[in-house]
FIFILUM-608588 format. One line per 3 residues: number of its first residue (from 1); for each residue x, y, z of C-alpha. Coordinates in steps of 0.25 Angstrom, whole numbers, plus 5000, padded with zeros to 4 digits. Each point is the difference from the previous one (the first is absolute). Layout:
N
NUM> X Y Z ~ ... .
This chain:
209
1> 5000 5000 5000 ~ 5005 5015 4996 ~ 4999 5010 5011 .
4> 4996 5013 4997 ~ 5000 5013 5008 ~ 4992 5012 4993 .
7> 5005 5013 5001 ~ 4992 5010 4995 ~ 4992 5014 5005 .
10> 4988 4999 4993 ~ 4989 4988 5008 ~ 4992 4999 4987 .
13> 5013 4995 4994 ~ 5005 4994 5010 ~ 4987 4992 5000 .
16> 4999 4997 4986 ~ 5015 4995 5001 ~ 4996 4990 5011 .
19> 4989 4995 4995 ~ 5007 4997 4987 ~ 5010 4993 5006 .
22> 4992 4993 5008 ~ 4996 4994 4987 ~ 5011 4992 4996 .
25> 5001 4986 5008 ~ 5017 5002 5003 ~ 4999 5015 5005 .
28> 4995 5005 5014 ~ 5002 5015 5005 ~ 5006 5000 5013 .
31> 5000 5014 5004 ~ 4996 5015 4995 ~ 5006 5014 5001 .
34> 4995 5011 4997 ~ 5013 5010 4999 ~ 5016 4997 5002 .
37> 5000 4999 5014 ~ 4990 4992 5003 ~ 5005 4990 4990 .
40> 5014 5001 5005 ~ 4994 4997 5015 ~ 4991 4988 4993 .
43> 5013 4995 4994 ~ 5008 4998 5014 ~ 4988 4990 5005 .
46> 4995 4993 4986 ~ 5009 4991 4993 ~ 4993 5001 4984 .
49> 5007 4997 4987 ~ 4996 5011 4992 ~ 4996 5017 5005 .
52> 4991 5005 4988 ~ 5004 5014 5002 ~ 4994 5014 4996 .
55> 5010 5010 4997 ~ 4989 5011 5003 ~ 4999 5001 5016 .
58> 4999 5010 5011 ~ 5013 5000 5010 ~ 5008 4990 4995 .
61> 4998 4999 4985 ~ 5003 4988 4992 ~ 5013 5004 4994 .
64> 5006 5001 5013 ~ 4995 4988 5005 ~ 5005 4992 4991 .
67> 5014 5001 5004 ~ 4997 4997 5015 ~ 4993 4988 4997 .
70> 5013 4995 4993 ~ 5005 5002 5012 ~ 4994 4991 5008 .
73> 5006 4987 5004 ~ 4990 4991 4990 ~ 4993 5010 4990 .
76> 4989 4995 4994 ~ 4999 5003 4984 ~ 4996 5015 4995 .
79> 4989 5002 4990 ~ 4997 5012 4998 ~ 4985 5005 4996 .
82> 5000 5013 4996 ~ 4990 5012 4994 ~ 5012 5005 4994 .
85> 5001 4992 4985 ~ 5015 5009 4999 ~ 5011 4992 4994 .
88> 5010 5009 5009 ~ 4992 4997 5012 ~ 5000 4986 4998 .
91> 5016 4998 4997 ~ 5001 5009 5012 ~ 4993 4990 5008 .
94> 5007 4988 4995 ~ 5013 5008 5001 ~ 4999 5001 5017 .
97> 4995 4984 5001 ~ 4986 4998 4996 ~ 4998 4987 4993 .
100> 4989 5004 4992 ~ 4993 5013 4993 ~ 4984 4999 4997 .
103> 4990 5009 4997 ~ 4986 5001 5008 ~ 4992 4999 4985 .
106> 5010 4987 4998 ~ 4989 4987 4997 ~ 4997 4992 5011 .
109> 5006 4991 4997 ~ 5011 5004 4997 ~ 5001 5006 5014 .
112> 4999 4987 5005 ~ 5012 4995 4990 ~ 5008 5010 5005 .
115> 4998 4997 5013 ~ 5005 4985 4998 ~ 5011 5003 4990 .
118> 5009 5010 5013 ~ 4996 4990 5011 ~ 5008 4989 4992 .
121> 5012 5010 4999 ~ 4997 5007 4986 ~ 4998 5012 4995 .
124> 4987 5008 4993 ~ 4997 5012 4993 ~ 4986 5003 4996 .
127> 5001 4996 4985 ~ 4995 5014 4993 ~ 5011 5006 5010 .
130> 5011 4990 4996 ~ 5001 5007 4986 ~ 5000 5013 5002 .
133> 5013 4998 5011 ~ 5006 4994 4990 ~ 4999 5013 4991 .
136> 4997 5009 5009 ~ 5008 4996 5014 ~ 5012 4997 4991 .
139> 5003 5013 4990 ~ 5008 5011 5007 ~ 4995 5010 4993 .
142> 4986 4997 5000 ~ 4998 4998 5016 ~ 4993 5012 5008 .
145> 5007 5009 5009 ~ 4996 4992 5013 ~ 5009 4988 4996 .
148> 5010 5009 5004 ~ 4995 5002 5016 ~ 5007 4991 5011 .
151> 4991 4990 5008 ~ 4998 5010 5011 ~ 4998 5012 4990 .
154> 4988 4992 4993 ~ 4996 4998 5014 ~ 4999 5015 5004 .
157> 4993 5003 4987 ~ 4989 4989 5001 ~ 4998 5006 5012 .
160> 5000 5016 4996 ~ 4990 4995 4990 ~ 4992 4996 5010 .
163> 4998 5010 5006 ~ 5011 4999 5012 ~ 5005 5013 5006 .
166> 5018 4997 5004 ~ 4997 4999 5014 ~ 4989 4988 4997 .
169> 5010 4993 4991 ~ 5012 5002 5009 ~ 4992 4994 5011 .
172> 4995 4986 4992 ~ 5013 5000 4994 ~ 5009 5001 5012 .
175> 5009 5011 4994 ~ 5001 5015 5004 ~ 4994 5010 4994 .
178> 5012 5006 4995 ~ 5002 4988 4994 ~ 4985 5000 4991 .
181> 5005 5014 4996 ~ 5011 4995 4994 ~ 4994 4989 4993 .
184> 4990 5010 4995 ~ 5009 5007 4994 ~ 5007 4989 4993 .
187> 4989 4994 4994 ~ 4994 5013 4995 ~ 5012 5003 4993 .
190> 5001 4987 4995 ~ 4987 5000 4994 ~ 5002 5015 4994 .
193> 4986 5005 5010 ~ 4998 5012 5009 ~ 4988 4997 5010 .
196> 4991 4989 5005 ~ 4991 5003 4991 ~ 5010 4998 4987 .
199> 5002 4985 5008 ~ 4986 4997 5002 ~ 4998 5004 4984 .
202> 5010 4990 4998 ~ 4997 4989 5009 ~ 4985 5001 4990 .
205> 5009 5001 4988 ~ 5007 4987 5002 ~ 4991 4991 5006 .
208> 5005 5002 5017 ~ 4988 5006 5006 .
């Protein structure tokens, strides 16, 4: 049997998950979370095989999860299911440790695919993703200016977007504020915009809100 722990914000979804993989005979969910640390903390007292992870959730967002279950003494597999259909997003996630990359309009059955392909050790993209990395990922010149930010940068901008002042962000992220400030201003630079609101225009642009 396939354990499976569901990490994601929204209980409709995380309901409609459930019951799916409640449907196939070698599955069972074995735990829910509905942001990063909850899940983390669920993680420490279930053993599971496989953490079907959003990458869109309040405090600790999936991208920084991702390395910190990694670091746990038996992590289970990482499949990522995301709104975000981005190929950077998706090689960003695989990148850090994530197993697996698929989409919240994937099939069903596909889903459940996935779910039993990085429980047995492989790797999956979500198929209409797996061409455009190959394209899009792959070309230096055609890759969008966020490629460029560091993990910690990306981090502070998904946060920004959000709607996160720099004291809230330090706070969740353990980092001074001076620090945030810095990182701010890095990754402005680095995408070539002057406000939040040119980051939040971007964040529509390409797919990260």
């Amino acid at each position: 049997m396939i354990r499976v722990l569901v990490a994601e914000d929204h209980a409709i979804v995380r309901e409609g998950i459930k019951q799916l993989i409640g449907m196939a005979r070698d599955l069972e969910v074995v735990g829910e979370a509905s942001n990063g640390e909850q899940l983390l903390e669920t993680l420490r007292k279930v053993e599971c095989d496989v953490v079907l992870l959003d990458i869109s959730m309040p405090g600790v967002n999936g991208l920084e999860a991702i390395p910190r279950i990694r670091a746990l003494l038996r992590p289970p597999a990482i499949l990522v299911l995301s709104m975000h259909d981005e190929a950077q997003m998706a090689a960003r996630a695989l990148k850090i440790g994530a197993a697996g990359y698929a989409t919240k309009d994937s099939d069903p059955a596909l889903l459940i695919a996935a779910i039993r392909k990085v429980a047995s050790g492989g790797r999956y993209i979500d198929p209409e993703l797996a061409d455009r990395m190959v394209f899009e990922v792959g070309l230096t010149d055609s890759r969008p200016p966020h490629v460029q930010l560091s993990e910690r940068e990306f981090s502070v901008f998904e946060r920004l977007v959000r709607g996160e002042g720099v004291n809230d962000i330090a706070l969740h992220l353990a980092v001074s504020n001076k620090t945030v400030s810095t990182h701010k201003a890095r990754l402005m630079q680095k995408l070539g915009l002057q406000s939040v609101a040119d980051l939040v225009r971007y964040a529509m642009e390409h797919k990260l809100l």
